[in-house]
MMTF fields as JSON, N, C-alpha, C and O atoms, coordinates in Angstrom:
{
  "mmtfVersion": "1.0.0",
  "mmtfProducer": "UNKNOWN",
  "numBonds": 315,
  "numAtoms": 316,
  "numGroups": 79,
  "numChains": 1,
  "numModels": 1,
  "chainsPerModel": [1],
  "groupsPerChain": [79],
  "chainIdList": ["A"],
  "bondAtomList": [4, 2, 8, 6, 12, 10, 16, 14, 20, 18, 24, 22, 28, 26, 32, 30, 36, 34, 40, 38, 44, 42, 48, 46, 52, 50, 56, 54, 60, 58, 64, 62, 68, 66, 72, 70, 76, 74, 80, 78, 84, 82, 88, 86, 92, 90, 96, 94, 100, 98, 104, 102, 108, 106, 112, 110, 116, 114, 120, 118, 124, 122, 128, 126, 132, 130, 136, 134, 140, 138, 144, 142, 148, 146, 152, 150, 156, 154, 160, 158, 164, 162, 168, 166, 172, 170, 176, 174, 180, 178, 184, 182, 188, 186, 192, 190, 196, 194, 200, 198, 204, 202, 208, 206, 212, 210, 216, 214, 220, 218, 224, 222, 228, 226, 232, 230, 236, 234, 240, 238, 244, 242, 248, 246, 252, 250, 256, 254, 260, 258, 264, 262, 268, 266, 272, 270, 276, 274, 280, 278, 284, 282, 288, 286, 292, 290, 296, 294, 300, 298, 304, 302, 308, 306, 312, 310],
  "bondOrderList": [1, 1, 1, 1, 1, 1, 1, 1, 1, 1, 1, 1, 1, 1, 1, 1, 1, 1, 1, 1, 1, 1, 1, 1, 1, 1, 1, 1, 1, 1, 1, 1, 1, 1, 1, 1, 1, 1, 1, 1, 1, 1, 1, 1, 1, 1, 1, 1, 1, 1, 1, 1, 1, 1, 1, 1, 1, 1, 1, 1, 1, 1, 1, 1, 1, 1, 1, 1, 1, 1, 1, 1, 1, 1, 1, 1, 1, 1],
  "groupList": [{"groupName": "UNK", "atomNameList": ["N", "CA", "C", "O"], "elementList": ["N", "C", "C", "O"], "formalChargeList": [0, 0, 0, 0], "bondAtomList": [1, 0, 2, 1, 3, 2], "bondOrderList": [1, 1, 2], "singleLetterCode": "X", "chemCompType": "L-PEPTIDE LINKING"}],
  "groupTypeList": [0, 0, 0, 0, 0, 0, 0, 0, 0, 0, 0, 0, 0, 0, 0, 0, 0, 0, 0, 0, 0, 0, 0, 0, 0, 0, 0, 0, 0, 0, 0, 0, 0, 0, 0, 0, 0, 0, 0, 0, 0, 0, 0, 0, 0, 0, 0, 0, 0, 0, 0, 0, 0, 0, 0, 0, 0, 0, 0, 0, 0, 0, 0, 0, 0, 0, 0, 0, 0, 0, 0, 0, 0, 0, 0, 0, 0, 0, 0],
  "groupIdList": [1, 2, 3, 4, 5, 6, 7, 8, 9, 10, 11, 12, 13, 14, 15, 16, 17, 18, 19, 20, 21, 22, 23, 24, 25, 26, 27, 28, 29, 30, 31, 32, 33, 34, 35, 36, 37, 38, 39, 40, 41, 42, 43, 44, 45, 46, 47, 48, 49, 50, 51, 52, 53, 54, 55, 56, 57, 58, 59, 60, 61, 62, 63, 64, 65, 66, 67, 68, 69, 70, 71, 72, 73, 74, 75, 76, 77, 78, 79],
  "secStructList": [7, 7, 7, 5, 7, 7, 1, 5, 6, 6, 5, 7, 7, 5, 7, 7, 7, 5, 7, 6, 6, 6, 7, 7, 5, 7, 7, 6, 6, 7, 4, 4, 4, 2, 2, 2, 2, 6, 6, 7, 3, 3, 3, 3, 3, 3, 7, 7, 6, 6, 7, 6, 6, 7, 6, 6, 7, 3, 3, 3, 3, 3, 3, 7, 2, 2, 2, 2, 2, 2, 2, 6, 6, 6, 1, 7, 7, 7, 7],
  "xCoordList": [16.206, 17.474, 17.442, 16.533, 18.469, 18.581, 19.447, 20.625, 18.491, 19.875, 20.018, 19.125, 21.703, 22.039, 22.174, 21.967, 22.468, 23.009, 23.868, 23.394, 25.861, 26.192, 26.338, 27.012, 25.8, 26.061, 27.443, 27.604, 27.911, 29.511, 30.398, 30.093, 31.629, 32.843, 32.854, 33.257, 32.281, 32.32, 31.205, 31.126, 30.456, 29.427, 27.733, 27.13, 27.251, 26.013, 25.074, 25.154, 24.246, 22.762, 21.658, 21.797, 20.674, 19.981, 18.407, 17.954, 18.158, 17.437, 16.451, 15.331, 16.559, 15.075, 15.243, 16.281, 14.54, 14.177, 13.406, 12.192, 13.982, 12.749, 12.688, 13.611, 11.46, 10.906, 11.302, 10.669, 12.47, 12.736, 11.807, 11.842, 10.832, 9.618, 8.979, 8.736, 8.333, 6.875, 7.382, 6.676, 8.981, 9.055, 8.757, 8.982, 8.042, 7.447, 8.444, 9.035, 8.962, 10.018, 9.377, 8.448, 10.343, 9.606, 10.482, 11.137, 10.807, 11.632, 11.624, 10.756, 13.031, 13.324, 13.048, 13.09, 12.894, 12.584, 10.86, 10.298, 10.361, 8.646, 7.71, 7.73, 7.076, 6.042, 5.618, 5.556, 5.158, 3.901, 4.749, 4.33, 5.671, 6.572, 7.119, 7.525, 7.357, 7.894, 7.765, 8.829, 6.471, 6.326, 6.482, 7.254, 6.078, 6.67, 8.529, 9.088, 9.178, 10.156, 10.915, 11.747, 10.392, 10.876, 9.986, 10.111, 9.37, 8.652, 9.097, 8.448, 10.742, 11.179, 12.013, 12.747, 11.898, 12.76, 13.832, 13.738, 14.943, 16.706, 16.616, 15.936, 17.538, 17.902, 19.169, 19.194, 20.259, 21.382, 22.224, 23.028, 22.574, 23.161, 24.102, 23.898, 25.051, 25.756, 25.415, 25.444, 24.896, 24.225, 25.493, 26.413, 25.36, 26.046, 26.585, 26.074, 27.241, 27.52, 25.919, 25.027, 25.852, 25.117, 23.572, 22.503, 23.662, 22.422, 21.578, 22.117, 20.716, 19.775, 20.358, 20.569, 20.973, 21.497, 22.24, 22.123, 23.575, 24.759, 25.815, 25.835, 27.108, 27.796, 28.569, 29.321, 28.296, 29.011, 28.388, 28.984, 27.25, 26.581, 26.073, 25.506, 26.301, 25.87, 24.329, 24.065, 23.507, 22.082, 21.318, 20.671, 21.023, 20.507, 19.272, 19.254, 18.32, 17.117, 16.514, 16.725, 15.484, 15.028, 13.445, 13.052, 12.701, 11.333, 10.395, 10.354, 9.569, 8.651, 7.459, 7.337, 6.285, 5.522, 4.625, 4.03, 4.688, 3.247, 3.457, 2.803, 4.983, 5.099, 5.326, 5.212, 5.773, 6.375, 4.335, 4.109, 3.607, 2.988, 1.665, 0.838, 2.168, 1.62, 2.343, 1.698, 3.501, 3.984, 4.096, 3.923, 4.445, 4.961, 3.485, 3.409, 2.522, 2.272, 1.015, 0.512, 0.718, -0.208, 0.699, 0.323, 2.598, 3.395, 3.905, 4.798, 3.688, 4.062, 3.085, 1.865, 3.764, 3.31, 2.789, 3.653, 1.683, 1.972, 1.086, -0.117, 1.991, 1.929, 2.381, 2.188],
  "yCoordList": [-174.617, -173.975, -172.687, -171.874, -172.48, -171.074, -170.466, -170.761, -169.027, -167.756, -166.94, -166.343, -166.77, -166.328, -164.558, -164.237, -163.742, -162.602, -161.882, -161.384, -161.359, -160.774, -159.764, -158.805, -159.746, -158.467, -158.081, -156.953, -158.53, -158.346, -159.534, -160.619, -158.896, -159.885, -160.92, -161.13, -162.102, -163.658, -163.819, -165.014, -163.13, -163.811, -163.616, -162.546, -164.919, -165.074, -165.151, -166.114, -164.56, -164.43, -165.068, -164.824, -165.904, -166.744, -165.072, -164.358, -165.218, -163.939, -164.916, -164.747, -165.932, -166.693, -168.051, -168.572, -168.513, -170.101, -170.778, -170.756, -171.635, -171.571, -173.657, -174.383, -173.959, -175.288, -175.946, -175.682, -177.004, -177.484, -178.253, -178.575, -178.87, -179.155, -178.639, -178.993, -177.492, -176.613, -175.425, -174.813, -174.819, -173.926, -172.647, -171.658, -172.768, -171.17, -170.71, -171.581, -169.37, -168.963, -168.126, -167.333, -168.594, -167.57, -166.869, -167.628, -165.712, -164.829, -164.466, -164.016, -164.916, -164.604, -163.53, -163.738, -162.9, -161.314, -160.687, -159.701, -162.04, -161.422, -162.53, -163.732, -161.379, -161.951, -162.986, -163.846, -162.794, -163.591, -165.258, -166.264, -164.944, -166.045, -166.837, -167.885, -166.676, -166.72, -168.439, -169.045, -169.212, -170.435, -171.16, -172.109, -171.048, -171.937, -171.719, -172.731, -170.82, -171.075, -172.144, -172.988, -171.862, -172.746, -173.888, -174.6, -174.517, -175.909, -176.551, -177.392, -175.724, -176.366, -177.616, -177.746, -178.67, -180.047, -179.567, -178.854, -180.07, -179.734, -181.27, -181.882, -181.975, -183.356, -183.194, -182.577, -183.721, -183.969, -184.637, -184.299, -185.851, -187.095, -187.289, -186.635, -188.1, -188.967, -190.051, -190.727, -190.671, -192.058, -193.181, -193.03, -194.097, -195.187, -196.361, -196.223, -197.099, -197.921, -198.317, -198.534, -198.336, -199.134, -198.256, -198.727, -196.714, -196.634, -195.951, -194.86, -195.97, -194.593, -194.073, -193.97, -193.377, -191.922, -191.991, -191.318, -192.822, -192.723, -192.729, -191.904, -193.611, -193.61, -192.511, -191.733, -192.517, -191.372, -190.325, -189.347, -189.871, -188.474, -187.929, -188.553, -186.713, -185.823, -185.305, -184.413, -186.094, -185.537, -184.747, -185.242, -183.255, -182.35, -181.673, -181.318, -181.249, -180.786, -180.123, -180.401, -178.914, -178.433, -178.138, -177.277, -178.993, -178.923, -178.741, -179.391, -177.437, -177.013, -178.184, -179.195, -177.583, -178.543, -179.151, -180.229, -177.911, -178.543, -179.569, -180.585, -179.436, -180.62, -182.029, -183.023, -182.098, -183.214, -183.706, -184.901, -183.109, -183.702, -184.453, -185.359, -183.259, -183.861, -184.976, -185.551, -185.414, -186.476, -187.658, -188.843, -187.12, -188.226, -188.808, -189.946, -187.744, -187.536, -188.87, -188.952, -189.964, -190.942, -191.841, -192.983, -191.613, -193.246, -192.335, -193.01, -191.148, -190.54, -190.951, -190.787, -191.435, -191.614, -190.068, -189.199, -189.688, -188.768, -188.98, -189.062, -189.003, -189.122, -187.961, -188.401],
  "zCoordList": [-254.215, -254.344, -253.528, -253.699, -252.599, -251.912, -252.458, -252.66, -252.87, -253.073, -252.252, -251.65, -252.082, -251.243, -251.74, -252.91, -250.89, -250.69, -250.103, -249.082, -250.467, -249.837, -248.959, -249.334, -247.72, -246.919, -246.266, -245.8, -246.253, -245.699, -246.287, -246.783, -246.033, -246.865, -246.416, -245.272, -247.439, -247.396, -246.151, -245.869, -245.446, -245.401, -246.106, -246.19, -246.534, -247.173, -246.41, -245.647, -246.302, -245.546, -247.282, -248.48, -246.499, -247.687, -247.633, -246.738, -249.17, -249.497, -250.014, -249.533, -250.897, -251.01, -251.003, -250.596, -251.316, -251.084, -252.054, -251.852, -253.493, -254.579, -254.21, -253.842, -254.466, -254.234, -255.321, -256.343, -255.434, -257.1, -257.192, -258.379, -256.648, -257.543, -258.058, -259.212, -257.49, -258.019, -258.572, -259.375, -258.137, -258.486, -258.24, -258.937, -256.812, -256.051, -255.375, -254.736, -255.252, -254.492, -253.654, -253.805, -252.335, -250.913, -250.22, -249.506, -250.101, -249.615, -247.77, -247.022, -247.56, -246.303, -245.267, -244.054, -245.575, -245.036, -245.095, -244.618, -246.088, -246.384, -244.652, -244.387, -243.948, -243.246, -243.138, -242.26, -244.612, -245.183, -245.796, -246.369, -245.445, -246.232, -245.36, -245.862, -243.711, -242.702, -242.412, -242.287, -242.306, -242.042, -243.204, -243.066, -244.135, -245.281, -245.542, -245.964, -245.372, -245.368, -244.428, -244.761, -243.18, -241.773, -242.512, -241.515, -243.191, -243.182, -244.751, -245.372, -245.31, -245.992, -245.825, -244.845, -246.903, -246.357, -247.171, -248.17, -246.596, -247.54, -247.503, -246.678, -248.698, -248.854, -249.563, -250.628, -249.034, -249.059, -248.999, -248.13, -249.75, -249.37, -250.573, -251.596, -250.499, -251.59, -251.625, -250.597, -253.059, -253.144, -253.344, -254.147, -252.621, -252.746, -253.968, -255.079, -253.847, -255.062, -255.417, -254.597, -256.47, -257.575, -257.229, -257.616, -256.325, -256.758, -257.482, -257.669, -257.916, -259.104, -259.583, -260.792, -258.308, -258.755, -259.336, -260.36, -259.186, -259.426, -258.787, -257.874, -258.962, -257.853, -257.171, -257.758, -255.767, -255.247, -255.745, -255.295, -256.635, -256.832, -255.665, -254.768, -255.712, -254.447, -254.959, -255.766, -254.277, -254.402, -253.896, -252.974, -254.202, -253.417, -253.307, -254.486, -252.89, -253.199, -252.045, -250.865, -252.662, -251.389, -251.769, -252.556, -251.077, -251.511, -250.153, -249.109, -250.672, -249.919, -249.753, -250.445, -248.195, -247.646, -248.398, -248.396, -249.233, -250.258, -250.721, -250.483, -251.917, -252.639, -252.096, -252.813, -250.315, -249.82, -249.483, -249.297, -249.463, -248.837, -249.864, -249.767, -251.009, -252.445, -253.071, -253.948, -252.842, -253.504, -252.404, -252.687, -250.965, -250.662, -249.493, -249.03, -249.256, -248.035, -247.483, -246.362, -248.901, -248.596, -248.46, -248.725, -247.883, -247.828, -246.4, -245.888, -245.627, -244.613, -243.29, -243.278, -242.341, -240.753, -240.089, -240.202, -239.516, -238.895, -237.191, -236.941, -236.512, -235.353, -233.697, -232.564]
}
C-alpha cells in the first residue's frame, strides 16, 4: 500500500511504500530505502467472470522483492 502526501493543491507525491505481505514499510526520500522501493511489484487487475476473486473485483497489491521471491521465486524464470 502507498501513502501518499500532500505538497501542493491536489497533487500527491508517494511518502512510503508498505509490502502487504510482510508488512515492512520503506520510505521514499530514505537513501537507504532507495532500491527496494524501485524493486517494488504493483498488481492491478480486475478478475474476470467466474474467477477466485470475484467477479469484476478490482485486485490490488503491492509487494516488495523479498516477498515475490519468497513466495513465488522457485515457479520464476530468470534469464
Amino acid at each position: 500500500m502507498i501513502e501518499y502526501e500532500i505538497k501542493k493543491e491536489e497533487v500527491k507525491t508517494p511518502k512510503t511504500i508498505t509490502c502487504d505481505c510482510c508488512k515492512v514499510t520503506y520510505y521514499y526520500d530514505k537513501h537507504e530505502d532507495m532500491f527496494e522501493v524501485q524493486e517494488f511489484h504493483h498488481i492491478d487487475f480486475i478478475a474476470g467472470y467466474g474467477s477466485v476473486f470475484g467477479d469484476g473485483v478490482n485486485v490490488r497489491g503491492d509487494i516488495c522483492q523479498h516477498c515475490i521471491d519468497s513466495k513465488f521465486g522457485d515457479f520464476l524464470r530468470y534469464e
